[in-house]
C-alpha positions in Angstrom: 109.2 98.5 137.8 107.0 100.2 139.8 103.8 99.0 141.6 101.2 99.6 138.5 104.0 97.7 136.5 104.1 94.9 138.8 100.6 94.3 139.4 100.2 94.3 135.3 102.9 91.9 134.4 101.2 88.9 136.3 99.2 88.6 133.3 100.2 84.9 131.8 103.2 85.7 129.6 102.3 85.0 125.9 104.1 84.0 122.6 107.9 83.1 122.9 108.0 84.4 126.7 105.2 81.8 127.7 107.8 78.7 129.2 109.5 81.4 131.3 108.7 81.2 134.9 107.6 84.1 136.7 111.0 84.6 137.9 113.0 84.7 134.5 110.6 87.0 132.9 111.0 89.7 136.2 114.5 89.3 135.6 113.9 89.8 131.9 111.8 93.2 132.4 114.5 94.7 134.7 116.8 94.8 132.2 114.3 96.6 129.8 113.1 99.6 129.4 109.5 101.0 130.1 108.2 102.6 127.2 104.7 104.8 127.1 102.9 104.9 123.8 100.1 106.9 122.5 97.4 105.2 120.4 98.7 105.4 116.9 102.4 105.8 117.9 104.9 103.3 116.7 107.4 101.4 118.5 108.7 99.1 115.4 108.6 100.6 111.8 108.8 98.4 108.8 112.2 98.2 107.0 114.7 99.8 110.0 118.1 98.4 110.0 118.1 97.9 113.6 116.4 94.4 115.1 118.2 94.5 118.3 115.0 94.1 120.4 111.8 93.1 120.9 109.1 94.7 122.4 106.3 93.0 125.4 103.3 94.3 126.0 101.7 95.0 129.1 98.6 97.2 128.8 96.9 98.0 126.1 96.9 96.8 122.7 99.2 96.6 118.9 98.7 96.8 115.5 101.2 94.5 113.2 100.9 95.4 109.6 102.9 96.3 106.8 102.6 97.9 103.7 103.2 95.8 100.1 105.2 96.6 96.9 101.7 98.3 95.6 101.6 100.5 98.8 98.7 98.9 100.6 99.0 98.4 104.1 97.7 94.6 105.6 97.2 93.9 108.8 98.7 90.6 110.1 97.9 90.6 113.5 96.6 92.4 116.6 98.4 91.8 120.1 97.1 91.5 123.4 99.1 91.8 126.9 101.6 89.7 127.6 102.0 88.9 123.9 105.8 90.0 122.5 106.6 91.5 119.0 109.4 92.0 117.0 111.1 88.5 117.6 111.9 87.9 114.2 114.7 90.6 113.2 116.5 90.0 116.6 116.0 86.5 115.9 117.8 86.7 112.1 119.5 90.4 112.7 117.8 91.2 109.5 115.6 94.4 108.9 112.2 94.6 110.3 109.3 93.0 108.5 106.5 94.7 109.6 105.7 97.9 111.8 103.9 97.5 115.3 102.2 100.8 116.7 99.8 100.6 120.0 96.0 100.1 119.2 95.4 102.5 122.1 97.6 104.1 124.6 99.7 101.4 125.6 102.7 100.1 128.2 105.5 98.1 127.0 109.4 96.9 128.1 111.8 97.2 125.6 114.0 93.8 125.6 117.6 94.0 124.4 118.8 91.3 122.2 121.5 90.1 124.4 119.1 89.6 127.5 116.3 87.8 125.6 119.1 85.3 124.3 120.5 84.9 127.4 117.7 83.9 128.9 116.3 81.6 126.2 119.4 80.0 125.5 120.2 79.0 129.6 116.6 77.3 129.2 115.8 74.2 127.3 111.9 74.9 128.4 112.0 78.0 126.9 114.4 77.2 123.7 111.3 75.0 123.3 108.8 77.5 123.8 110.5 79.6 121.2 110.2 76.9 119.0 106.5 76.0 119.5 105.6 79.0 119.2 107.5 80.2 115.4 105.9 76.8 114.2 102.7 78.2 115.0 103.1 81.3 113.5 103.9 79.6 110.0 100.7 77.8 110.5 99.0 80.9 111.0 100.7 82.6 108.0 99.6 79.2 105.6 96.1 80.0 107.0 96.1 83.2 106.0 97.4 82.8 102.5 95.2 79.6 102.0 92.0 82.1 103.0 93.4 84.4 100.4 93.5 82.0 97.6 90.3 80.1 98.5 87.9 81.7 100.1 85.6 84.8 99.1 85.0 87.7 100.6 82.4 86.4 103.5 84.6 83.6 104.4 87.7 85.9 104.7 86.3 88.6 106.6 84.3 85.9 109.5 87.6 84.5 109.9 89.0 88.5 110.8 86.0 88.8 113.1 86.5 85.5 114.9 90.2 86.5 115.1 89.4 89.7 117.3 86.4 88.3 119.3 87.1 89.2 123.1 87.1 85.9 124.6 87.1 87.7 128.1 83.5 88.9 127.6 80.1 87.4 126.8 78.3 89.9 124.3 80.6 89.6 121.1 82.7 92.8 121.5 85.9 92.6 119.0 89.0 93.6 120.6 91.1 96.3 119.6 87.9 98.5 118.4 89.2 97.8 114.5 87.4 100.6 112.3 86.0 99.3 108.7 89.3 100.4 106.8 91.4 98.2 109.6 89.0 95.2 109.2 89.6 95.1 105.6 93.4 95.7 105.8 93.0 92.9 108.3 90.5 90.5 106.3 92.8 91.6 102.9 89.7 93.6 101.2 88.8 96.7 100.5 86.4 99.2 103.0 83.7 99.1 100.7 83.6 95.4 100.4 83.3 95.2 104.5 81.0 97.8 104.6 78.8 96.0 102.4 79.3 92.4 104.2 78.5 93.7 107.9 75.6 95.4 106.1 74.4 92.5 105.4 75.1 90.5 108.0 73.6 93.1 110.6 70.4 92.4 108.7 70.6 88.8 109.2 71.6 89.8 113.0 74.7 88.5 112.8 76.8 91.5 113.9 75.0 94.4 115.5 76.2 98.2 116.1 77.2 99.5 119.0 78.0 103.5 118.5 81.0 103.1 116.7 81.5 99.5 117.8 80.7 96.4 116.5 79.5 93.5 118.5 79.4 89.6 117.2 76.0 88.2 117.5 76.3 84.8 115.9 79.6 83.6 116.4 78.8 79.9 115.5 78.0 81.1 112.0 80.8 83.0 111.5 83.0 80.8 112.9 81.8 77.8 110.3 81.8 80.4 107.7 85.2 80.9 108.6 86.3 77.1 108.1 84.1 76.1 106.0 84.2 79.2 103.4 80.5 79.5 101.7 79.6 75.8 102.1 78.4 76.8 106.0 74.7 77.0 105.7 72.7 80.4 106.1 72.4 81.5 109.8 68.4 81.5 109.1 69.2 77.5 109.4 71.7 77.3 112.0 
């Protein structure tokens, strides 16, 4: 690794690498290989044969999503640095799930099979970890589903925009920059639907535009609209 790559990779490892210590996970990254991508470029596609690694991030920022029996794609996640992708097939050696592609241009280590094993399995902390952290994941996909079958529109997209709110800032920006067609392969509706819903909600000045950005003015609301699904109360009254 060189200096840029050292400096970046004392971010707090994420996900399944977060009970390493700082130690294991340099060890980890030596025996991987440093990959460049270009926003839009993929590193994982949905389907191949071939789950013999998984991927960290570093900089930038991923897109997980795959594409359904009817040929729409859905977003199931966004990943930040330090966050690793791809567990799952090297986990089960089956084919990949879902296809991960940088967000924007992007730095990551490719990690063999082999050497993320190793590493988990000489580690009851980590084994642990690994654990934790698939359990939560499950939770997050019963979410999901639950939002799907439950909630309307409104509800589902706060809880996509409450998902991407960059907690490192103070004036609502969303992480990852997600364009309306993103948001609703995210949120599982169509453009037109979240075109109309921010429309709406930028008149009640609860999202705003920035250029082509969109910044999160009322998060509280959102965020009960989110959990609560259309029982939260009108912003006008929070």
């Amino acid at each position: 690794m060189d200096k840029l790559d050292n400096a970046q990779v004392q971010l707090t490892p994420g996900g399944l690498l977060k009970a390493l210590s700082r130690e294991q996970l340099d060890d980890l990254l030596r025996k991987s290989k440093r990959r460049e991508l270009k926003a839009g470029e993929p590193v994982i596609n949905q389907g191949d044969e071939e789950g013999d690694f998984a991927v960290y991030l570093v900089s930038g920022g991923l897109k997980v999503s795959f594409v359904s029996a009817g040929g729409r794609e859905i977003i199931l996640s966004y990943c930040s640095p330090g966050e690793l992708v791809g567990e799952i097939a090297l986990l089960d050696s089956g084919p990949r799930t879902a296809t991960v592609a940088a967000s924007a241009s992007s730095i990551v280590y490719i990690i063999p099979a082999q050497a993320f094993l190793e590493t988990v399995s000489t580690n009851l902390a980590s084994a642990v970890g690994v654990m934790r952290e698939l359990a939560q994941r499950i939770r997050q996909l019963n979410l999901v589903i639950e939002s799907d079958r439950t909630f309307s529109m409104g509800p589902r997209l706060a809880r996509a925009l409450v998902r991407l709110i960059d907690q490192s800032r103070d004036d609502g920006a969303l992480l990852h920059s997600p364009s309306q067609s993103d948001l609703g392969a995210f949120a599982g509706l169509a453009r037109e639907n979240v075109s109309r819903l921010l429309s709406e909600w930028e008149d009640q000045e609860i999202v705003a535009r920035k250029g082509r950005s969109l910044i999160v003015r009322d998060a509280e609301y959102l965020r009960l609209l989110a959990e609560f699904g259309d029982e939260a109360w009108p912003p006008s009254l929070v």
